[in-house]
N, C-alpha and C positions, 0 to 999 in steps of 0.2 A: 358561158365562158367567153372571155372576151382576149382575143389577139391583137397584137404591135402587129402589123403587114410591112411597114415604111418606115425609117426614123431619118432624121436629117439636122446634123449638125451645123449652125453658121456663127462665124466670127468675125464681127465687125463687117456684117453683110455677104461673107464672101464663103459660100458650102463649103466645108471642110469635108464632110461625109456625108456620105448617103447610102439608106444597106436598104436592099428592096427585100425581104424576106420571099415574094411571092417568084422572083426570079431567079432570085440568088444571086443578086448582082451589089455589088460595091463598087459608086460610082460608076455605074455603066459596064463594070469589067466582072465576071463569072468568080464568083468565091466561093465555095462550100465545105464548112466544116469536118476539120475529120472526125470528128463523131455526128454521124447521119442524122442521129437522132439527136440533136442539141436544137434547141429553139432559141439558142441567144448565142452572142457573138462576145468578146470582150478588146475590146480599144486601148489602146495606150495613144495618147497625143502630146508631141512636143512643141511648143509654137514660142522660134522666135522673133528676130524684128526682119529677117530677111526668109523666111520658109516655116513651112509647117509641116511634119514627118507625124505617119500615121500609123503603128503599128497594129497592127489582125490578129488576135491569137497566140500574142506573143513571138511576133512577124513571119508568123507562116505566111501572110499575104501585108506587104508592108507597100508606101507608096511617101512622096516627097514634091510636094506642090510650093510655089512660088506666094508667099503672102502679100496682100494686096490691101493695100491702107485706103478704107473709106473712110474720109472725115467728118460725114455726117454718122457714122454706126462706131464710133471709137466706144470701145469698153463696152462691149454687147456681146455676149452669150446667148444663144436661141437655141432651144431645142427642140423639134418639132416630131409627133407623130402621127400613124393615121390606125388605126382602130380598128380591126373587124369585128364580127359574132356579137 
């Protein structure tokens, strides 16, 4: 059986998220589902030319970052994870 431990979202070079499943942190800050026993998280993201708004759960845990225009990463979606088991 194989587990997601880390996923990390970036757009146009610049992390939008990051859920560490092993800590329970989003972006660096303590998140924990209210059902204990859930293995997955669900995101809603709004991006537009001036912020990006992240919604948790359906904002039980929501957050509102400043978007940052890299001109070498325009129109790039990344999605990264890291694997255990």
């Amino acid at each position: 059986m194989c587990f997601i431990s880390t996923i990390r979202l970036n757009v146009n070079g610049q992390i939008i998220f990051k859920y560490d499943m092993n800590f329970n942190q989003i972006n660096g800050l303590f998140y924990s589902s209210e059902d204990r026993s859930s293995m997955g998280i669900i995101f809603d993201i709004i991006i537009d030319k001036t912020s990006i708004e992240v919604f948790v759960d359906g904002g039980v845990f929501l957050y509102t970052i400043e978007r940052k225009v890299d001109s070498e990463n325009m129109n790039e979606l990344k999605f990264f994870e890291n694997k255990i088991g």
